[in-house]
C-alpha positions in Angstrom: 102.5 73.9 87.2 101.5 71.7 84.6 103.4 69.8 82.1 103.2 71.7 78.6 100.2 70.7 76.4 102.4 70.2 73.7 105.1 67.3 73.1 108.7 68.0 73.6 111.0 65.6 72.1 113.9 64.0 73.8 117.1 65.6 74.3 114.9 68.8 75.6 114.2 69.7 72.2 111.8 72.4 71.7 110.1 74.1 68.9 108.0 76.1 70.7 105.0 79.2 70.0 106.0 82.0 72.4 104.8 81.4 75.8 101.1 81.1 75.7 98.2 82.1 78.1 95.9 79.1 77.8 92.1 80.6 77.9 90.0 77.5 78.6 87.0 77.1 76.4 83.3 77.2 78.2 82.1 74.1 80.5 80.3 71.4 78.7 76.4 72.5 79.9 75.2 70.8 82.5 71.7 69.0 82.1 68.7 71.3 82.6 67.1 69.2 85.3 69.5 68.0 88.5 70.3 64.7 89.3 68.4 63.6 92.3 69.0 60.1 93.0 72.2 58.1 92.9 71.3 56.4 89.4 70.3 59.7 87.7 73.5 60.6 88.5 75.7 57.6 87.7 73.7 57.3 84.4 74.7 61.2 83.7 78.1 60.3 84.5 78.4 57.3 81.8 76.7 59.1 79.3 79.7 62.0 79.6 82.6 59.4 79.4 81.2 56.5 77.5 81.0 59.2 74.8 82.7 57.9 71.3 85.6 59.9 71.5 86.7 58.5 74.7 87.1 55.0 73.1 90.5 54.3 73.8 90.7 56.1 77.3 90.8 54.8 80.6 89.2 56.0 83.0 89.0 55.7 87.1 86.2 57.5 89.4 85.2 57.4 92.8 82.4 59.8 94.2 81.7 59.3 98.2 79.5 60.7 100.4 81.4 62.8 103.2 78.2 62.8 105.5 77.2 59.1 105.1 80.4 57.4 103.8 78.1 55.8 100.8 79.4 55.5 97.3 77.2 57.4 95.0 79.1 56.6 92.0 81.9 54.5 91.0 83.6 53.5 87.7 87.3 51.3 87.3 88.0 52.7 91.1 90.9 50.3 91.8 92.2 50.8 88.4 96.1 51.9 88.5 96.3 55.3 86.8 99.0 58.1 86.3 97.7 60.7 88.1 99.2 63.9 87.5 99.7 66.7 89.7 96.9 65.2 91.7 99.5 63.2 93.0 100.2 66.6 95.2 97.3 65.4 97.4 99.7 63.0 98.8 102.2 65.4 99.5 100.1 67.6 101.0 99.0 65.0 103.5 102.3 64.3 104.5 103.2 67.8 104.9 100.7 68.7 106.9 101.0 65.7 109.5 104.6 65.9 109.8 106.0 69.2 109.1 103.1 71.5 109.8 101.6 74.0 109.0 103.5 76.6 110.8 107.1 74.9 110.2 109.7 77.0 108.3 113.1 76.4 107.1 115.9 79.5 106.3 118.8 79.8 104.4 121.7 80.9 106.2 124.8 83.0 106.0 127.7 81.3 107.4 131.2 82.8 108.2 133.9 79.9 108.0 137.0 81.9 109.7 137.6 84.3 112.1 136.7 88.0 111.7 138.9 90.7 112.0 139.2 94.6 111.8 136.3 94.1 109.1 137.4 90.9 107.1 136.4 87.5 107.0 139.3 85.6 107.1 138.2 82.3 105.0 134.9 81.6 102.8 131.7 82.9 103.0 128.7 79.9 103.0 125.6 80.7 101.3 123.6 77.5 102.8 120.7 76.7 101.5 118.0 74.4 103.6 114.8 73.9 101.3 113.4 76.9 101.1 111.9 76.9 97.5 110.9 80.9 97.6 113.5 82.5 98.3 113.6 85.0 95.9 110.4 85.2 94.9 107.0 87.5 96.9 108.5 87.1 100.2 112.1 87.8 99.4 112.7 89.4 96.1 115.8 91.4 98.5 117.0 88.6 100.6 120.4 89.4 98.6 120.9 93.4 99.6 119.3 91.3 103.1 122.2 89.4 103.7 124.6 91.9 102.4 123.4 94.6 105.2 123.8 92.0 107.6 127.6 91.7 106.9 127.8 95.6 107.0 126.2 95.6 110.4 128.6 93.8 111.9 131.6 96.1 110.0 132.1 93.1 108.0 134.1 95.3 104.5 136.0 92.6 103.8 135.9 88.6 102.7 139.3 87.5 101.9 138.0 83.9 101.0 135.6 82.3 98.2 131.7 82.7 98.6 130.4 78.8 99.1 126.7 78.7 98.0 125.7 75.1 99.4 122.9 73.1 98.6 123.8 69.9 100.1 121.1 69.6 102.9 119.2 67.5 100.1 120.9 64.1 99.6 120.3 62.8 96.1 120.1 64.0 93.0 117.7 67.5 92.2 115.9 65.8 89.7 112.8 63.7 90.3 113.0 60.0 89.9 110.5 59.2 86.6 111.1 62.9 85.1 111.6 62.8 81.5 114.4 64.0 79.7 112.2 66.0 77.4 111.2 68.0 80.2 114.1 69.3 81.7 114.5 72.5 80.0 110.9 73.9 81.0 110.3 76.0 84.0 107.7 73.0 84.9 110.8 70.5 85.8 113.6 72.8 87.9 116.1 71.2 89.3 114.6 70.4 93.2 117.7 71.9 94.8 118.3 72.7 98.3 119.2 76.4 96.9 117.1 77.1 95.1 116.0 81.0 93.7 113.4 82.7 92.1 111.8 79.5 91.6 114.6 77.6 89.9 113.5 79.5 86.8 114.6 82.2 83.8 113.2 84.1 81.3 114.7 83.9 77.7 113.5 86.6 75.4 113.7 86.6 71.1 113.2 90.2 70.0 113.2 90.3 65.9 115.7 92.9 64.5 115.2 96.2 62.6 115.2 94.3 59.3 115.6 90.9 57.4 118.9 89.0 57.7 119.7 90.7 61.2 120.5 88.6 64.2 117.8 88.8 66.5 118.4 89.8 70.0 118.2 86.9 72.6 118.7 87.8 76.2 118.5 85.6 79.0 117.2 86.7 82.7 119.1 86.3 84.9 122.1 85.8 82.1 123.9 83.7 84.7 121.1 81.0 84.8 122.3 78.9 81.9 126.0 79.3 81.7 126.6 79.0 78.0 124.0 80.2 74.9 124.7 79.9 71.5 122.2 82.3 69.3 121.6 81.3 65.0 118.1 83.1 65.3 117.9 84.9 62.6 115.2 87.8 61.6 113.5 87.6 58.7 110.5 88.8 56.3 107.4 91.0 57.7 105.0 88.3 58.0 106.7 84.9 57.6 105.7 82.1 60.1 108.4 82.2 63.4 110.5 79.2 64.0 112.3 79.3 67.5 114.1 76.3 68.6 115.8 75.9 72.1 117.7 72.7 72.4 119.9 71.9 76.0 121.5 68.4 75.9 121.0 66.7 78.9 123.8 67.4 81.9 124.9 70.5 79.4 125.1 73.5 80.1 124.8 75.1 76.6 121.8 76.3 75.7 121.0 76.1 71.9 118.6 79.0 70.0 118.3 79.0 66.1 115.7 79.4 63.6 114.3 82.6 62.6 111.7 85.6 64.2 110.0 88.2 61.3 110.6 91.6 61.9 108.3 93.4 63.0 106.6 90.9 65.7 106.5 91.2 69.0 109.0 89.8 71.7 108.5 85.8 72.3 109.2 84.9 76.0 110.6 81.3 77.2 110.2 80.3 80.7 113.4 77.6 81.1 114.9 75.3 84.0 118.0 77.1 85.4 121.3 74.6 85.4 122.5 75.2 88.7 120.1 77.1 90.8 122.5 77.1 93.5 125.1 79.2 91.5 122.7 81.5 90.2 121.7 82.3 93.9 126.1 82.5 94.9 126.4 85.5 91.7 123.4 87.1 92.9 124.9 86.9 96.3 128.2 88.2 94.8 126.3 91.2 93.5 124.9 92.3 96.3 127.7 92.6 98.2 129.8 94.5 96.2 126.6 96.8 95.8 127.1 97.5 99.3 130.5 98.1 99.6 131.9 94.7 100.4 135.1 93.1 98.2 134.8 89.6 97.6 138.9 88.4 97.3 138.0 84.9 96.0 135.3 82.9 93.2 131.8 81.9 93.6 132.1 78.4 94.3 129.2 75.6 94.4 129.3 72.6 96.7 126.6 69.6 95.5 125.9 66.6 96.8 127.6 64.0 96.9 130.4 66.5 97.7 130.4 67.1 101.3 132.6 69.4 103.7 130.7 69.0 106.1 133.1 69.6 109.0 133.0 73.4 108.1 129.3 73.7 109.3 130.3 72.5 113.0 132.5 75.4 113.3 130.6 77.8 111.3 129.2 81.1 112.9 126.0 82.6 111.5 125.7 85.8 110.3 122.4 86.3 109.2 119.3 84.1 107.8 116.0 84.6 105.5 113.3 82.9 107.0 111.2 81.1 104.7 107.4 81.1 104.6 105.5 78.8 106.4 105.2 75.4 105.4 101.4 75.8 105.3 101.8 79.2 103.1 104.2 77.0 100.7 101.8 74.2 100.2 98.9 77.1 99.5 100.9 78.3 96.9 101.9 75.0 95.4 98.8 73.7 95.4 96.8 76.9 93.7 99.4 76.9 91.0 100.6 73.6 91.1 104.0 74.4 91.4 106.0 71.1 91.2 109.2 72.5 92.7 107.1 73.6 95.8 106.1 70.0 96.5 108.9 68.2 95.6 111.2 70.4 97.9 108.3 69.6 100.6 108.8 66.1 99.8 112.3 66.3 100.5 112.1 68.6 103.9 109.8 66.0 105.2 112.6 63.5 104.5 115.0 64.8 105.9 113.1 65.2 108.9 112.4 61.7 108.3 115.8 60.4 108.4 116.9 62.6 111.6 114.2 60.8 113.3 114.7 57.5 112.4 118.8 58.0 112.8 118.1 59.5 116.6 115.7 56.3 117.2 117.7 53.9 115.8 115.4 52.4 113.0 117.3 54.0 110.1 117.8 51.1 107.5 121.3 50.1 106.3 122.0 51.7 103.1 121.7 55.3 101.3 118.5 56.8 101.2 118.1 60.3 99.6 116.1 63.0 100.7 113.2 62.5 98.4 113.2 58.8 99.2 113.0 59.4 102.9 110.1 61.6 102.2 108.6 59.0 100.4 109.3 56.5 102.7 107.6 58.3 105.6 104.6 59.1 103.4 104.3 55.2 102.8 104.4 54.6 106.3 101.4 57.7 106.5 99.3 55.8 103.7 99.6 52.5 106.0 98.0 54.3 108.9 95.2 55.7 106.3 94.5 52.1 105.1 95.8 52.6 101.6 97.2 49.8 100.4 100.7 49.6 98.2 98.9 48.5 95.2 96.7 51.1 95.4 99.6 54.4 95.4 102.9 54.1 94.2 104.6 57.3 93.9 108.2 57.8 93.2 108.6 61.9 93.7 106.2 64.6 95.1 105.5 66.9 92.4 103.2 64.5 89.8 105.1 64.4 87.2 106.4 61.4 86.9 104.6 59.1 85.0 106.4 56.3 87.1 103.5 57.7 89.6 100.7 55.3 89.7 97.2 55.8 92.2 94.0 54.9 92.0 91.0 57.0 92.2 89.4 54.7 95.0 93.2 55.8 97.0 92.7 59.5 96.2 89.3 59.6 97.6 90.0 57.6 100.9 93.0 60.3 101.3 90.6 62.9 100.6 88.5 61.3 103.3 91.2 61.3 105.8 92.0 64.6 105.3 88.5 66.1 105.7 88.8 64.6 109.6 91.9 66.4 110.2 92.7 69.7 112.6 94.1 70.7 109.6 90.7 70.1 107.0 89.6 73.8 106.8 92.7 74.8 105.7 93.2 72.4 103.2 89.9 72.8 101.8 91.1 76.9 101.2 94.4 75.8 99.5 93.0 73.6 96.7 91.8 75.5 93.2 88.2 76.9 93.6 86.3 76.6 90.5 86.0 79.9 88.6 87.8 81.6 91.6 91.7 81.3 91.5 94.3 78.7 90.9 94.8 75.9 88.2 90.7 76.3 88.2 90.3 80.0 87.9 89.4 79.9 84.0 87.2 76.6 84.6 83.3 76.6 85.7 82.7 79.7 85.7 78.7 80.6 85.6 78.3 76.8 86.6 76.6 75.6 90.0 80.2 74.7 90.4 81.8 77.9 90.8 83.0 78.3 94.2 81.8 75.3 95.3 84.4 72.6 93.8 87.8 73.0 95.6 90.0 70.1 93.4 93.8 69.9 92.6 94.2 69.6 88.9 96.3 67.1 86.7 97.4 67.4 83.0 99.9 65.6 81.3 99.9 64.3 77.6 97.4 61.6 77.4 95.9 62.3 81.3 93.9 64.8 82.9 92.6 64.4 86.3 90.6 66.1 89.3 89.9 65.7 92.7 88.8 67.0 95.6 86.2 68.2 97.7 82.3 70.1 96.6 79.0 70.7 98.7 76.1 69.3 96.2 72.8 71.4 95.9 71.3 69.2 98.2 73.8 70.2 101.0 76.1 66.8 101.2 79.3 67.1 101.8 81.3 64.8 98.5 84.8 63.8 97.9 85.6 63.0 94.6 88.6 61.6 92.2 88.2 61.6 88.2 90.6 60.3 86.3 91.2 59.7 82.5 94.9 58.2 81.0 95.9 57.5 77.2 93.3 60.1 76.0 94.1 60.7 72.0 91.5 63.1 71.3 89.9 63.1 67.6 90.6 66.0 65.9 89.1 69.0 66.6 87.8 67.6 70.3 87.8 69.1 73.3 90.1 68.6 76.2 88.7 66.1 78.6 89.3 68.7 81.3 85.6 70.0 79.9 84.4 66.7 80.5 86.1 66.2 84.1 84.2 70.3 84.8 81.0 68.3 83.4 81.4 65.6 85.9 81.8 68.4 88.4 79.2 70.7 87.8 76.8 67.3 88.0 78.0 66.9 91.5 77.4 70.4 92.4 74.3 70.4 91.0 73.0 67.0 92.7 70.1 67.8 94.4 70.0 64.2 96.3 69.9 64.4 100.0 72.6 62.9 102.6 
């Protein structure tokens, strides 16, 4: 998922609308009459973003030929630009040649003690290796799972705590370059090891009976910040809302005020859980004793850099929940751009990163977290491609950090590479299809580019981006990378996301042959 559209001021600060379904405006209409040459469609291309209101953008765009390897257009290619959750392109590359497609992780159930007559004698481990969907399509029961598991094996008993562990991620579960501003949104979870139902919870305002009341403020699950303080008040029928959620940073308290007029409907919140990994330990908890199994000691949480790792030697599984495949997780990340998806990708390819380099001997002296392992084997990937340093530096998986900084000549080579995978078809099928599903499903639609461009998206405050893959009129086969950074639109303008659909629609409607 994207970044909000709106700013959110540091010290995750917000004064929000209630959640908002974004309806994109139509396409900018396409010219009448097709490009058919090269320069009919690079001067159709200038005329789009050497329009006025673009003054003080940037802007970086490759378009080459698939078929023939030409150029048919380029503008600032080698230009350094944030990209955005196009930056997922790169993490999808790396997934695929190292992990997968068909890879999985699991998160385990771990008894730490002997059992006898129907108890546990020690703690119970709730270990957690990177799946980021547990708890979500796949798994909504993978608590009452587990739990039936224990009572299989006529376990009635734990006389010990229950350990949820998310230390198979080294490093901290926040992506190097995220802002502080962003932390409370569902957009920028913590990237834990444990993580559940997405890392996310719903907060809900509903206005009282009359003015003066106290509104009601319930949180989803209510475990998933720790601490809320409510000053959100209700007041007159038709008065403007003002809901404020404020979280300091490393807090745990989650601060609502302002005020809600009675008689409106309930406003929604989608916010960052604190600690994923204790979230998923109380729903664990609650499982069990729905099934008939007494828990003697506490939830407890074990991050890293805490370790006990000597427990996990001796450890005896009980059960698992198998994660999706890594090729079903990158589908899903891609289509909605989810930015805990990736970045938990990033950091499974890291680890598998550092086990290799540790059992060749080529590890380098020194700590190295997960993510950086991830991105130190995707650097080493980008080598073999040809892409040069200068042209893709990128410091976490998801895009977006704005630390992240690629050009569109690097995204199109990528995309190049790619398309002469095993893997191609399948990629192709994961990215957004205009008018058709994904981050695109509202975009192009009665345009020659509906269901012809496949592109991963990228929005953040001053950038918008696309690229990806589309067969022209004309039958050629084009991969393409538009960029635009430190957009201010004039009032009243519209998003350069209509322009960067204008740009596509011209490339699906180029009627120039390979």
């Amino acid at each position: 998922m994207h970044r909000y559209p709106w700013p959110i001021t540091a010290l995750l600060f917000l004064a929000l609308c209630p959640a908002l379904a974004l309806a994109a405006a139509p396409s900018a209409p396409s010219p009448a009459t097709p490009a058919a040459t090269p320069t009919e469609l690079a001067s159709r291309i200038d005329a789009l973003i050497d329009a006025p209101r673009f003054g003080g953008a940037d802007w970086g765009i490759e378009i080459v030929s698939l078929d023939s390897g030409h150029t048919l257009y380029a503008h600032q290619p080698e230009r350094l630009l944030e990209p955005a959750s196009t930056a997922k392109l790169f993490t999808a590359a790396l997934v695929l040649e190292k992990l997968g497609a068909d890879g999985h992780t699991s998160t385990r159930l771990l008894a730490r003690g002997p059992v006898v007559r129907g108890r546990l004698h020690g703690p119970l481990v709730l270990y957690g290796m990177g799946d980021p969907t547990l708890g979500t399509e796949d798994s909504t029961d993978w608590a009452d799972h587990l739990a039936t598991t224990l009572v299989e094996r006529g376990i009635r008993r734990i006389d010990g705590d229950l350990i949820a562990d998310d230390t198979y991620f080294q490093g901290p579960p926040i992506g190097a370059g995220w802002e502080v501003g962003d932390l409370l949104g569902a957009f920028a979870v913590p990237a834990a090891a444990l993580s559940v139902q997405e890392n996310a919870a719903w907060l809900t305002i509903t206005p009282g009976t009359a003015a003066g009341d106290a509104a009601e403020v319930v949180l989803d699950p209510p475990f998933a910040i720790p601490d809320m303080s409510s000053r959100v008040l209700t007041t007159a029928a038709g008065s403007p809302p003002d809901i404020n959620l404020y979280r300091a940073p490393g807090s745990d308290t989650l601060y609502a005020f302002g005020s809600v007029p009675t008689g409106s409907a309930t406003m929604r919140y989608h916010l960052a859980m604190t600690d994923p990994a204790r979230v998923a330990g109380e729903l664990l908890r609650n499982a069990l004793a729905r099934h008939g199994i007494t828990l003697h000691g506490r939830v407890q949480v074990l991050h890293w850099p805490e370790e006990d790792g000597a427990y996990l030697a001796g450890a005896v599984e009980l059960g698992r929940v198998e994660s999706p495949t890594y090729g079903a997780i990158l589908e899903r990340g891609l289509k909605r751009s989810q930015n805990l998806y990736l970045q938990n990708l990033l950091q499974l390819a890291g680890v598998q990163a550092r086990a290799q380099a540790i059992a060749d001997g080529t590890a380098p002296d020194g700590f190295l977290g997960s993510s950086a392992w991830g991105l130190r084997a995707l650097d080493a990937l980008l080598k073999e491609i040809g892409i040069a340093p200068t042209q893709a530096r990128l410091t976490e998986g998801s895009g977006l950090s704005r630390q992240n900084l690629v050009t569109a000549s690097a995204l199109v080579r990528l995309l190049q590479y790619m398309a002469t995978r095993p893997y191609a078809a399948t990629l192709h099928d994961d990215l957004p299809v205009a008018g058709v599903d994904g981050s695109l499903i509202a975009r192009m639609r009665g345009t020659p580019a509906e269901g012809e461009v496949h592109a991963k998206t990228g929005s953040m405050t001053g950038v918008s981006a696309l690229a990806g893959y589309v067969t022209s009129a004309g039958g050629e086969h084009l991969a393409f990378a538009a960029i635009i950074n430190h957009d201010v639109p004039p009032e009243g303008a519209a998003s350069p996301s209509h322009t960067l659909d204008a740009i596509a629609e011209l490339l699906a409607n180029y009627r120039g042959r390979p």
